[in-house]
C-alpha positions as CSV (number, residue, x, y, z in Angstrom):
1,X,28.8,12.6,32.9
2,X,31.3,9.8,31.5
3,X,32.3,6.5,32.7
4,X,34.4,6.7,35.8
5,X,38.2,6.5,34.9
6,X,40.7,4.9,37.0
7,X,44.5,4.9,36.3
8,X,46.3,1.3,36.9
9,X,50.0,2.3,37.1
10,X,52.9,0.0,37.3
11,X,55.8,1.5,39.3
12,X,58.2,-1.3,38.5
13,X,61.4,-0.7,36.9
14,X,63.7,-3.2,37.1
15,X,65.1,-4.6,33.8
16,X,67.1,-6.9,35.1
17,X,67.1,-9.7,33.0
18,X,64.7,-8.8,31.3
19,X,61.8,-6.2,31.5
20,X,58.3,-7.8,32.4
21,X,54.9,-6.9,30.9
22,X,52.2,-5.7,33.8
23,X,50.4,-8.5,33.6
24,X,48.2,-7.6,36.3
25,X,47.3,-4.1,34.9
26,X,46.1,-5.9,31.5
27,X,43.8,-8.3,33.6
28,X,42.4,-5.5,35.9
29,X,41.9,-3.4,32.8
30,X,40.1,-5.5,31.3
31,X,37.7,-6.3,34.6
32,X,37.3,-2.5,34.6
33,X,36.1,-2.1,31.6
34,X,33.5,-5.1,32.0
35,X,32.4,-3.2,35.1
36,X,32.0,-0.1,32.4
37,X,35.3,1.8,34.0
38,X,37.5,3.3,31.2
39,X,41.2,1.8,32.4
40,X,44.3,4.0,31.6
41,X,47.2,2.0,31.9
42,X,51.0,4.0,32.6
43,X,53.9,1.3,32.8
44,X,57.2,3.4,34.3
45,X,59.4,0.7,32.4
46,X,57.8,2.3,29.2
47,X,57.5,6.2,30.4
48,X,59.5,6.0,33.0
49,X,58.4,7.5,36.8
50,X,59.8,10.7,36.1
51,X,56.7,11.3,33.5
52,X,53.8,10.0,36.3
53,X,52.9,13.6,38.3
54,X,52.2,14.6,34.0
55,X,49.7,10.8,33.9
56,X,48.4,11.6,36.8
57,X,47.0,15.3,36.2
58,X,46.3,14.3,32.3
59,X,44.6,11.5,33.4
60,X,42.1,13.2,35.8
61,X,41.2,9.3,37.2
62,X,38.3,8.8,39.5
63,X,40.8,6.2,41.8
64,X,44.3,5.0,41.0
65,X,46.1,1.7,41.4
66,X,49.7,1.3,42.0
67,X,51.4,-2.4,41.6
C-alpha cells in the first residue's frame, strides 16, 4: 500500500485583473507531504472546472480539499 493521496483543488476562476496563484494549495501541499501524503494539486484557472469529474476519477485521492 502507498502513501495516502489527497487532491487540493482550487475552484477559483476569476481573472479579473489578474489570475492569482493558489497560494494556499502550495502551503498545504507541502504540509502534506511533510506528514508523508502525496498532494495532487488541480487549479480550474489552469484546467479549467469542466476537466475536474476527469481529476477526480484519475486522481483516485484518499480525501479532497476544495478552496
Amino acid at each position: 500500500m502507498g502513501r495516502p493521496r489527497i487532491l487540493l483543488i482550487s475552484a477559483n476562476t476569476e481573472t479579473a485583473p489578474a489570475p492569482v496563484y493558489p497560494l494556499a494549495l502550495a502551503h498545504l501541499a507541502g504540509a502534506a507531504a511533510e506528514a508523508n501524503w502525496e498532494a495532487v494539486q488541480f487549479d480550474a484557472n489552469v484546467d479549467g472546472l469542466e476537466a475536474l469529474p476527469d481529476a477526480v476519477s484519475r486522481t483516485r485521492a484518499d480525501l479532497m480539499a476544495v478552496s
